[in-house]
Backbone as a ProteinNet text record, in pm:
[ID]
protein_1_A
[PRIMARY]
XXXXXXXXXXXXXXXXXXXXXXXXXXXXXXXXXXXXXXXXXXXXXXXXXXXXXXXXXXXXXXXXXXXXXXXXXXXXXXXXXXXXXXXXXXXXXXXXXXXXXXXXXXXXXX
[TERTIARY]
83	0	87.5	170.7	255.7	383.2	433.4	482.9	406	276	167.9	180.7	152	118	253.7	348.4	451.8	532.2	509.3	594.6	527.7	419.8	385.8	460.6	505.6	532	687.9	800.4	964.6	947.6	859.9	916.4	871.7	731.1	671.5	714.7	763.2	873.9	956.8	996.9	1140.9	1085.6	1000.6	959.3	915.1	830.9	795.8	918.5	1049.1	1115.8	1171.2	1226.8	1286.4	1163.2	1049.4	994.4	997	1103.9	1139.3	1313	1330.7	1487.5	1611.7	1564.1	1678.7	1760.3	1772.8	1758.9	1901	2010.9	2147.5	2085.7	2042.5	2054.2	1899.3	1839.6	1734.3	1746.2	1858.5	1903	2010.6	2104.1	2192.2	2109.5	1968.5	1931.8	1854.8	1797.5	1741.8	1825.3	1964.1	2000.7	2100.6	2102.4	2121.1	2076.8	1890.8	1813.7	1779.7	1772.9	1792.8	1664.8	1610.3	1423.2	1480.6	1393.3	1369.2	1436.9	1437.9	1537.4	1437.6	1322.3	1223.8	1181.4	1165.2	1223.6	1281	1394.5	1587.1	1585	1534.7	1535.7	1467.9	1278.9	1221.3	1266.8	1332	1411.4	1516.7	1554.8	1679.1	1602.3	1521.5	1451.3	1398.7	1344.7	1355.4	1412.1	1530.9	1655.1	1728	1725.1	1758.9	1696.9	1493.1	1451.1	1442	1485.7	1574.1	1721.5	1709.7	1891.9	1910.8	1786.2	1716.5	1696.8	1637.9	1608.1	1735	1800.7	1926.3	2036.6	2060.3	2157.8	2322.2	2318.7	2454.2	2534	2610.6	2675.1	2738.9	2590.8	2588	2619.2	2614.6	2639.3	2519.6	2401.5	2288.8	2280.9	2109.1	2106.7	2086.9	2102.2	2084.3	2194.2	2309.3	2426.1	2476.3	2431.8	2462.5	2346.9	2264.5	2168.5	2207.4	2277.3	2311.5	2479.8	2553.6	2621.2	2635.3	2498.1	2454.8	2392	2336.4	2247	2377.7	2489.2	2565	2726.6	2713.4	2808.4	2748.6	2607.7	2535.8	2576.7	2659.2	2642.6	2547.8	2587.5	2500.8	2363.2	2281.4	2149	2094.6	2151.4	2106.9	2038.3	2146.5	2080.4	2007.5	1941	1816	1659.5	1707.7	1626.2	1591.8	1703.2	1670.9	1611.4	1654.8	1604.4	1468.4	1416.3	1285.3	1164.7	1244.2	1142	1090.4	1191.5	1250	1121.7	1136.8	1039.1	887.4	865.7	734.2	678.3	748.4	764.7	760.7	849.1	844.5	734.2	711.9	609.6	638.1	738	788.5	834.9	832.7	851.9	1041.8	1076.6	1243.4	1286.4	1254.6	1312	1258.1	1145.7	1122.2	1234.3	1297.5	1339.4	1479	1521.8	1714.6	1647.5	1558	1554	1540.9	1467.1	1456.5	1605.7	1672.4	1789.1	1888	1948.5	1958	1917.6	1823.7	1786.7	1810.9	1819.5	1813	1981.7	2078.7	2231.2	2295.6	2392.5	2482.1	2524.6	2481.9	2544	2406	2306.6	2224.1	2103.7	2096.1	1990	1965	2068.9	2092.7	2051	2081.1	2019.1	1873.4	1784.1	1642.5	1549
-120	0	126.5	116	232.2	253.9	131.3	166.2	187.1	172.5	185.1	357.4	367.3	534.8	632.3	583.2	619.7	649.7	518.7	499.1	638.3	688.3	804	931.7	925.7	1058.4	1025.4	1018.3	976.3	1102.7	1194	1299.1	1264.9	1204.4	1136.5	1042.3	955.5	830.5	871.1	956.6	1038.3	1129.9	1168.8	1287.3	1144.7	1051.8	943.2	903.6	866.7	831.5	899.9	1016.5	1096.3	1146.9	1119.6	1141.6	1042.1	906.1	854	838.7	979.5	1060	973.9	897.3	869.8	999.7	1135.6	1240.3	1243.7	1170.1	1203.5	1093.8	982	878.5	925.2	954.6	1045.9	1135.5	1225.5	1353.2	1263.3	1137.5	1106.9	1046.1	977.3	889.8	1029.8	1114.3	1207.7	1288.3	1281.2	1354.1	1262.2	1133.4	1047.1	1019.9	1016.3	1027.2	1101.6	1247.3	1367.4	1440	1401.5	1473.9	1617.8	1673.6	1851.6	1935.2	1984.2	2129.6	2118.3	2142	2177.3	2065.5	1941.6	1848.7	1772.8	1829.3	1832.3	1947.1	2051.4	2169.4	2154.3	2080.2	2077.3	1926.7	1810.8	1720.6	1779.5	1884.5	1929.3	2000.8	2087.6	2157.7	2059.3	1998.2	1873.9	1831.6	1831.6	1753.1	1867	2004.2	2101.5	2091.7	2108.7	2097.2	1986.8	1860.2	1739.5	1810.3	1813	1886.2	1975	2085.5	2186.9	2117.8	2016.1	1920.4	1833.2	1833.3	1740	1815.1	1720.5	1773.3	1875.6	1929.3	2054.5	1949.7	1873.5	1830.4	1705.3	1647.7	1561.2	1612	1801.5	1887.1	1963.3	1918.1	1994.5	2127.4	2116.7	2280.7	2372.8	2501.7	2636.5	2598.5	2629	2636.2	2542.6	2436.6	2328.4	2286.9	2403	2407	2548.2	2615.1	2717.5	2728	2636.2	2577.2	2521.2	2421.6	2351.5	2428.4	2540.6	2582.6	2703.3	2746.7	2811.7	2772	2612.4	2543.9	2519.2	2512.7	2512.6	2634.7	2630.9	2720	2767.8	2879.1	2998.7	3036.5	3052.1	3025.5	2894.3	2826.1	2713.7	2737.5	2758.8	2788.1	2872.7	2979.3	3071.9	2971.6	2895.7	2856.2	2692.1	2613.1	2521.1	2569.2	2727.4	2779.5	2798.8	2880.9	2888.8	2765.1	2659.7	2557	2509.9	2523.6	2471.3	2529.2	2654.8	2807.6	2773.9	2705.9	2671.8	2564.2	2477.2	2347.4	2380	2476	2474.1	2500	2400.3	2421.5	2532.8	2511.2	2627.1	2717	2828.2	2952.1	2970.9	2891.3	2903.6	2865.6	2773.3	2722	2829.3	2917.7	2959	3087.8	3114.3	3276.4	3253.2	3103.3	3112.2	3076.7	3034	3005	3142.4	3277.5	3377.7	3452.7	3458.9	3557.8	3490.1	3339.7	3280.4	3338.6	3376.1	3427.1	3607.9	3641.4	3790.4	3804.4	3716.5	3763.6	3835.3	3896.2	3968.7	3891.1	3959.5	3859.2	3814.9	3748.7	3664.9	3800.3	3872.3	3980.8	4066.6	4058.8	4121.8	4043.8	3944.4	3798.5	3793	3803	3781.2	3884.5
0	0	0	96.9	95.9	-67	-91.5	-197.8	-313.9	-385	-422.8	-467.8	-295	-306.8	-322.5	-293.3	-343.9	-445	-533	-678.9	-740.1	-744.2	-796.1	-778.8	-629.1	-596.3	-497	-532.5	-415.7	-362.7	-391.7	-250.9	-131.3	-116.2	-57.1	44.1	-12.9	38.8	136.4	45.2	107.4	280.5	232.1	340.3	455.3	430.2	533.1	570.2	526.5	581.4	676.9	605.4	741.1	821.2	814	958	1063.6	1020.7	1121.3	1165.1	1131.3	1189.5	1116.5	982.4	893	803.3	882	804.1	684	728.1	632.5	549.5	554.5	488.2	385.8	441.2	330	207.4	289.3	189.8	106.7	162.6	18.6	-63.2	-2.6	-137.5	-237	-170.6	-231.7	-372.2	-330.1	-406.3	-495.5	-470.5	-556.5	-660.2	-642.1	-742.4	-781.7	-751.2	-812.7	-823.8	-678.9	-666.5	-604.7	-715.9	-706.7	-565	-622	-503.2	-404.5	-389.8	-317.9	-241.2	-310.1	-168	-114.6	-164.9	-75.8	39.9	-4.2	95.4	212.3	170.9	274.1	338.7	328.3	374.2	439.2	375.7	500.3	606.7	590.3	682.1	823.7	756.8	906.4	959.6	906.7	957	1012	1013	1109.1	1195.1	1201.4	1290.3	1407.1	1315.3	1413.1	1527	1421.3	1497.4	1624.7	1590.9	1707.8	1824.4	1834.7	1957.7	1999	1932.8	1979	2096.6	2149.8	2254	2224.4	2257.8	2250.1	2231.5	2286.9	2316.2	2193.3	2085.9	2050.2	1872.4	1907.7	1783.8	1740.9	1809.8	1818.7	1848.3	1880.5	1975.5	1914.5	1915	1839.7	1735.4	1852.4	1781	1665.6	1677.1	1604.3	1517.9	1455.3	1374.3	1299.5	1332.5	1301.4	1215.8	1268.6	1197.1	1120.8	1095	961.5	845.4	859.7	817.3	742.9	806.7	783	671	680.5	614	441.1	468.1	284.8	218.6	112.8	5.9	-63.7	-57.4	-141.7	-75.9	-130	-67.1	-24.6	-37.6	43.3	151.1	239.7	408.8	440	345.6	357.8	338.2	220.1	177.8	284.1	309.3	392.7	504.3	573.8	703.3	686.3	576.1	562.8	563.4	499.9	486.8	679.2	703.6	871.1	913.1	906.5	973.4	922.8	793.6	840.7	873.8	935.1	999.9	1118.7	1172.5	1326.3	1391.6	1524.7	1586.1	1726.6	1752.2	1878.1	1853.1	1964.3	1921	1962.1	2032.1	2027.1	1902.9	1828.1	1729.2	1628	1634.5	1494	1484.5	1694.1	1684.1	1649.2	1594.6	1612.7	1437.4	1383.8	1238.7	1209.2	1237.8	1142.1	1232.7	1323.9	1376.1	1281.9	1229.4	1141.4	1023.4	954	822.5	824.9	929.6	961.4	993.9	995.4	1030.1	928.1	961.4	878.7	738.8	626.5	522	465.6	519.8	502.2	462	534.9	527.2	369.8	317.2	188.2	53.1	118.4	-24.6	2.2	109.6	151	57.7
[MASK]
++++++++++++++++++++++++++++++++++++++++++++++++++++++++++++++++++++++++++++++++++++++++++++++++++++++++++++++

């Protein structure tokens, strides 16, 4: 049933999978097979907002979502941040995703 409803649509697939926190192993098959910018971006966007909840320590956290989000080239990380931002359900995570989209550098491309 599920592959059924799938074979139609791998963004699909893709997005079910990483909603069970396979998020690197999602984004390589994603971009292996070469499904659309839009959902690679919103696959990464979850996988920041994974990241947001993860422990400091483990590379998580603000900081360690902010670092990820800061290592993508070009617009990448505006655009992965945004997808993030309308995903997020809390209001800490939505204020380090737009201070993130609002930093020096970043403000001028928006």
């Amino acid at each position: 049933d599920i592959e059924k409803s799938c074979q139609e649509n791998s963004g699909t697939l893709l997005k079910r999978l990483s909603a069970f926190g396979a998020h690197d192993l999602v984004s390589d098959i994603a971009r292996e097979f070469g499904v659309t910018s839009d959902v690679l971006w919103e696959l990464e966007g979850e996988a920041i907002l994974s990241s947001l909840s993860d422990n400091s320590v483990n590379g998580g956290g603000f900081a360690g979502a902010i670092r990820q989000l800061s290592g993508m080239g070009g617009d990448d990380g505006l655009v992965v941040a945004f997808f993030a931002l309308r995903s997020a359900k809390d209001l800490a995570s939505k204020r380090v995703l737009l201070k993130y989209m609002l930093s020096d550098g970043n403000e001028e491309r928006l």
